[in-house]
C-alpha positions in Angstrom: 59.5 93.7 85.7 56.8 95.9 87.2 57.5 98.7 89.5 56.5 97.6 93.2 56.0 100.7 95.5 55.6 98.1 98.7 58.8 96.6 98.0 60.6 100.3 98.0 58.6 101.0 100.9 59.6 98.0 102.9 63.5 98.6 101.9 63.4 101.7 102.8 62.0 100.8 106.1 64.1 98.6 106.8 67.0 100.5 105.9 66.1 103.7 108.4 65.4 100.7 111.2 68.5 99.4 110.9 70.6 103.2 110.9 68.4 104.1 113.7 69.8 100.8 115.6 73.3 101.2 114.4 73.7 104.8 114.7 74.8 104.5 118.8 77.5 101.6 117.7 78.7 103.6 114.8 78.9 106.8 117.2 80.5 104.8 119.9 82.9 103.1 117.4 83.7 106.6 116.2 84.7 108.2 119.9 86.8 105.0 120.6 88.6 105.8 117.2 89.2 109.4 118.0 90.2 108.5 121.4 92.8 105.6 120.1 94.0 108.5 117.3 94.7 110.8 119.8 96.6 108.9 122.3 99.5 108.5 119.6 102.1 106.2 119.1 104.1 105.9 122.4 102.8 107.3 125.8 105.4 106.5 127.6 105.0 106.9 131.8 108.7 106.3 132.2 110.8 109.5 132.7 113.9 107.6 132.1 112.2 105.8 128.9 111.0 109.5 127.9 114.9 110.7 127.9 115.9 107.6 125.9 113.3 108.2 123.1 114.7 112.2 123.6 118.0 110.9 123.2 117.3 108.2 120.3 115.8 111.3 118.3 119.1 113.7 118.7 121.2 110.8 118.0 119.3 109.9 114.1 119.3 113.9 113.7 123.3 113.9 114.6 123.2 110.7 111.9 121.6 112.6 109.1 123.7 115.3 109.5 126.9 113.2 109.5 128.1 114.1 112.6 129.3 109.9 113.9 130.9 111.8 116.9 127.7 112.8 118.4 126.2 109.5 117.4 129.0 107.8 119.2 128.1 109.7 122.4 124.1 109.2 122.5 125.2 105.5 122.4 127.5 105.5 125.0 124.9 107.7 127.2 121.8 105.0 126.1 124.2 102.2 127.1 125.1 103.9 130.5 121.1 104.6 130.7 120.3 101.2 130.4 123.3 99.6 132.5 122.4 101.5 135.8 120.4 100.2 138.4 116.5 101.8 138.8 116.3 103.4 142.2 
């Protein structure tokens, strides 16, 4: 095997072609990560679907501390959440 300059010319050619056509799709690809990262888990647009996830969360705190009574009662207030009619 001999050392061929035009061959390690030609790759590396064709390796800053192709970064210099892939560098907008890689930056684009990036931004539209970012963006998807920062809109979270659940954007909810629903105030009454933003009080149930409120209330969800106080009722597994009340759970790991024990406390079934307060439990009970974020159930029963989900329940009456969900039963009444949207205006």
């Amino acid at each position: 095997m001999t050392f061929d300059a035009e061959l390690v010319v030609r790759v590396v050619a064709a390796v800053a072609a192709l970064s210099l056509v892939a560098s907008p799709l890689v930056v684009a690809a990036g931004k539209q990560a970012k963006a998807w990262w920062a809109r979270g888990v659940i954007a909810p647009t629903d105030p009454a679907l933003e009080d149930m996830t409120t209330i969800l969360e106080i009722a597994n705190r009340l759970r790991l501390a024990k406390n079934e009574d307060g439990v009970d009662l974020c159930e029963k207030l989900i329940s009456v959440m969900l039963a009444s009619p949207k205006e």
